[in-house]
C-alpha positions in Angstrom: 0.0 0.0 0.0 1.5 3.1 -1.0 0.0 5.6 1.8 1.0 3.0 4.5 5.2 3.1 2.9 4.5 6.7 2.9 3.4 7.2 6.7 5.2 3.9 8.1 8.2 5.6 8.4 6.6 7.9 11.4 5.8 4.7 13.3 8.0 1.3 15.0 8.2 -1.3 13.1 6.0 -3.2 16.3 3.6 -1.0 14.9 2.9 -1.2 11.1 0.9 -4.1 11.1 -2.4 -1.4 13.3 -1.3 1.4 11.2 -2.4 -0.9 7.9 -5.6 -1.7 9.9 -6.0 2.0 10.7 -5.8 3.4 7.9 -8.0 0.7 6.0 -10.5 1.9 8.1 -9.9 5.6 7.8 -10.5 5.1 3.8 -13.5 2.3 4.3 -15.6 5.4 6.0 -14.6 7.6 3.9 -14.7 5.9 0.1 -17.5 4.1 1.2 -19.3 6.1 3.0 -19.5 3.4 6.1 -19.3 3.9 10.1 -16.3 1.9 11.1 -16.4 0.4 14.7 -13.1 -0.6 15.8 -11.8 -3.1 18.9 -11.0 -1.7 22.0 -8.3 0.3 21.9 -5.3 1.8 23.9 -4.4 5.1 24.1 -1.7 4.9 21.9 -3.7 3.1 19.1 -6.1 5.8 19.4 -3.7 8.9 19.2 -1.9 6.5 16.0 -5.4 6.9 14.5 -5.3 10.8 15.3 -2.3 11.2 13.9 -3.3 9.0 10.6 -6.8 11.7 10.2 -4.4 14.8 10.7 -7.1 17.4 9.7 -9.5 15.5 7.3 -12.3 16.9 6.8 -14.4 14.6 4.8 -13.9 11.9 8.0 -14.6 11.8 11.7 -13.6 10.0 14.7 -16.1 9.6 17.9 -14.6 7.4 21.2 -16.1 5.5 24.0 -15.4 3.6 26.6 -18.2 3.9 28.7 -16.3 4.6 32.0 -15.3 8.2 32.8 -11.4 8.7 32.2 -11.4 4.9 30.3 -7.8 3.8 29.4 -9.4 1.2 26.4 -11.9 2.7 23.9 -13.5 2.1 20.4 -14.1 4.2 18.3 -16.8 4.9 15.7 -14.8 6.4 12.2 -17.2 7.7 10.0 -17.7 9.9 7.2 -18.4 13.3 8.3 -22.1 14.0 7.3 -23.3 11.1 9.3 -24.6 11.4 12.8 -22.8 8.9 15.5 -25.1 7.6 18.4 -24.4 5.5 21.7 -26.0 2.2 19.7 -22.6 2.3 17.4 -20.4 1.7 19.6 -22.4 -1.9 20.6 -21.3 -1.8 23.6 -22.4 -3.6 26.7 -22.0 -2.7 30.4 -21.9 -6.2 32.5 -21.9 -6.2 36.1 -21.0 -9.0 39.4 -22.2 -8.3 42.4 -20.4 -9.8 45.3 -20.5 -10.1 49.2 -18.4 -7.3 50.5 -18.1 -8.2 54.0 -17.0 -12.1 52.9 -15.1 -11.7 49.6 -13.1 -8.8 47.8 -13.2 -9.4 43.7 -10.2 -7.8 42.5 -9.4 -6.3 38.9 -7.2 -9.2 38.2 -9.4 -11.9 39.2 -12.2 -10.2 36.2 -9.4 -10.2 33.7 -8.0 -13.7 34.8 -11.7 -15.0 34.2 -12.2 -12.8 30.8 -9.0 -14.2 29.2 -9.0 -17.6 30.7 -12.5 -18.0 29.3 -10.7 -17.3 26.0 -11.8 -14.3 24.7 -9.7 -11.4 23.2 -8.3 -8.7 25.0 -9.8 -6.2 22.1 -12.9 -7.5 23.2 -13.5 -5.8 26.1 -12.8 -2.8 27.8 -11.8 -1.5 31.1 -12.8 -3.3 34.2 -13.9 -1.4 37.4 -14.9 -2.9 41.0 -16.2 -0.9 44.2 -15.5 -2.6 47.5 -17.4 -0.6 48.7 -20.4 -1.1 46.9 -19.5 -4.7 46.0 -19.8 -4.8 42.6 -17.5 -5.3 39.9 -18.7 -4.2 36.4 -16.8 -4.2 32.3 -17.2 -2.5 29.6 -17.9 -5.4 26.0 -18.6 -6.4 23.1 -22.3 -6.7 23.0 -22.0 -9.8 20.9 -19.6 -11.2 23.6 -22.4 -11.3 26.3 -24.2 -14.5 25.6 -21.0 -16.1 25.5 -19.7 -14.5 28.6 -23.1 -15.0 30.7 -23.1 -18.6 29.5 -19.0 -19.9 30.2 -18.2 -17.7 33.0 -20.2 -18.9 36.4 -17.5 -18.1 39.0 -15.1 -15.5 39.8 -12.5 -17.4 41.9 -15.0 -17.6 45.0 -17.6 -15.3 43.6 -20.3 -16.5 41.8 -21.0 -14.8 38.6 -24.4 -13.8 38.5 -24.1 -11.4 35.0 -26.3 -8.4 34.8 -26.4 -5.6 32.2 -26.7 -2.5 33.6 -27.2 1.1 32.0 -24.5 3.3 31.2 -25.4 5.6 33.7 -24.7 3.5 36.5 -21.0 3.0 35.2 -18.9 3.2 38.4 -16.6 6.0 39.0 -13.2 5.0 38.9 -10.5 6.1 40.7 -7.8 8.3 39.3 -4.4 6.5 39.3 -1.4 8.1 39.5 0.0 11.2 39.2 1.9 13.7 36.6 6.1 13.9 36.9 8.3 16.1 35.3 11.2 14.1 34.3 14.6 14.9 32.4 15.8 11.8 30.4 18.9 11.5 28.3 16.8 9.4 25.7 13.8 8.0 25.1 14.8 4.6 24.8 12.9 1.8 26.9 15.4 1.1 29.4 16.4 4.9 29.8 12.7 5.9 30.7 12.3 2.9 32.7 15.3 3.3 34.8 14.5 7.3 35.6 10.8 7.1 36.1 11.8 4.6 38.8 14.6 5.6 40.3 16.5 2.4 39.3 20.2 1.7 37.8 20.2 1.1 33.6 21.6 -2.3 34.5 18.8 -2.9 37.0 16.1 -1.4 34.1 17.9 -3.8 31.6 17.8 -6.8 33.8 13.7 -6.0 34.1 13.7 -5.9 30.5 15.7 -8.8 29.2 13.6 -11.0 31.7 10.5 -10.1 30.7 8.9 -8.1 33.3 8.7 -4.9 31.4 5.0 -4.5 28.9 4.6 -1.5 26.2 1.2 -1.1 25.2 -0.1 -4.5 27.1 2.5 -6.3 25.1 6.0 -7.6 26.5 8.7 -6.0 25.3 12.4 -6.8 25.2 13.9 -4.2 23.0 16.2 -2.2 25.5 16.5 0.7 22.6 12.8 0.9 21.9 12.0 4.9 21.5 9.3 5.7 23.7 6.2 7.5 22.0 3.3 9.6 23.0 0.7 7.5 24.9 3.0 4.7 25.0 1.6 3.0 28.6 5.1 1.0 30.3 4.4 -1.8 32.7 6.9 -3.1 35.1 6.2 -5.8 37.1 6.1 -5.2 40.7 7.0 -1.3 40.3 4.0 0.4 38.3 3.2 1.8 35.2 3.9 5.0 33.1 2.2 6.5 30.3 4.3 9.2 28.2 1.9 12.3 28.2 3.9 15.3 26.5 7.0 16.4 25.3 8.6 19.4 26.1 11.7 20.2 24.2 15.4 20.2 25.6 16.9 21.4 28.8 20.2 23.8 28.7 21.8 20.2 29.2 20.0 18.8 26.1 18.0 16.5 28.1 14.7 16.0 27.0 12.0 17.7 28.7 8.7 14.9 29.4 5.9 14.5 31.4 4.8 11.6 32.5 1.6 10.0 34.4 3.2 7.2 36.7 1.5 4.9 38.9 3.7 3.7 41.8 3.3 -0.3 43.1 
């Protein structure tokens, strides 16, 4: 494809392969002349997709993830004349209830039962619980629901009594982390890794090479990765960072980023 040679060279090689999909969607909606619902995405799949409709005007782009502040999205491409409703998204909300004072459902123990039931991770969207409340609820795939309400009984101890629930009654979730300020010599993966948590570059390489280190829910070994907008980091054990803006160069020429980072 010629536009994808032509814009490829903007993007990691990791991630050619989304930027094809992206921008076969881009031209589906607007050659012909078709709403284009995508998986659920991360935020750096969605600002690739910004990036790939620069300032189009015959296409638009509409997002949801039912939860306030949701980390994983879809979104609705579509030629610009056409309206886009809540119904395009096909969306479900599902929700467990649980006995608070005798059990706590975690966020893990949802995903564990999501993934282990075999379904794809672009299949759903984020997953929020309440101790409080005791309730646990996820954002999916409408077309995912008989399938999820039928193979999924149990939650490790909790029984999984499926309801959908409207969108208003989304829990509130919690806002993670905070914004740093950070000076970094690079943006390579082990450079970012090693300042955002205080760590040696042998001790972020030895993370790295052994696995324990995900970009964009994926696990990633490349110690000279380049770190992009919206690129979320995980490290095992000490957190997770998300590359927020850029901000030039310091009089030392080191690069001026800010960062949301969640602490373990």
């Amino acid at each position: 494809m010629a536009e994808l040679s032509k814009v490829g060279q903007h993007f990691d090689q990791e991630e050619q392969p989304f930027v094809a999909k992206a921008l076969d969607w881009i031209e589906r909606a607007s050659q012909d002349y078709t709403l284009c619902l995508t998986p659920f995405l991360n935020p750096r799949e969605r600002h690739i997709v910004s990036i790939l409709l620069g300032d189009r005007e015959d296409v638009k782009v509409s997002a949801s993830g039912i939860f306030a502040r949701a980390e994983k999205e879809r979104l609705v491409i579509a030629p610009s004349f056409m309206e886009i409703g809540e119904a395009d998204y096909e969306m479900v909300l599902l929700q467990v209830t649980f006995a608070k004072k005798f059990v706590t459902l975690r966020h893990k123990d949802l995903l564990g039962a999501l993934l282990s039931a075999g379904l794809e991770r672009t299949v759903f969207g984020d997953i929020v619980t309440d101790d409080n409340k005791g309730l646990a609820q996820v954002a999916i795939d409408k077309r995912q629901v008989p399938y999820v309400m039928s193979q999924i009984d149990s939650i490790g101890k909790v029984k999984a009594d499926w309801t959908e629930v409207p969108f208003d009654d989304a829990l509130i979730k919690e806002v993670e982390g905070k914004e740093e300020f950070l000076l970094l010599s690079s943006l390579r993966l082990d450079t970012v890794v090693a300042t955002a948590f205080n760590l040696s570059r042998q001790e972020a390489k030895d993370l790295i090479l052994s696995g324990f280190v995900a970009v964009n829910w994926a696990s990633s070994d490349r110690l000279d990765r380049i770190i992009r907008s919206k690129d979320v980091i995980s490290v095992r054990k000490k957190g997770r960072i998300s590359l927020q803006s850029l901000a030039g160069h310091s009089k030392r020429d080191k690069i001026k980023a800010v960062f949301q980072i969640i602490h373990r």
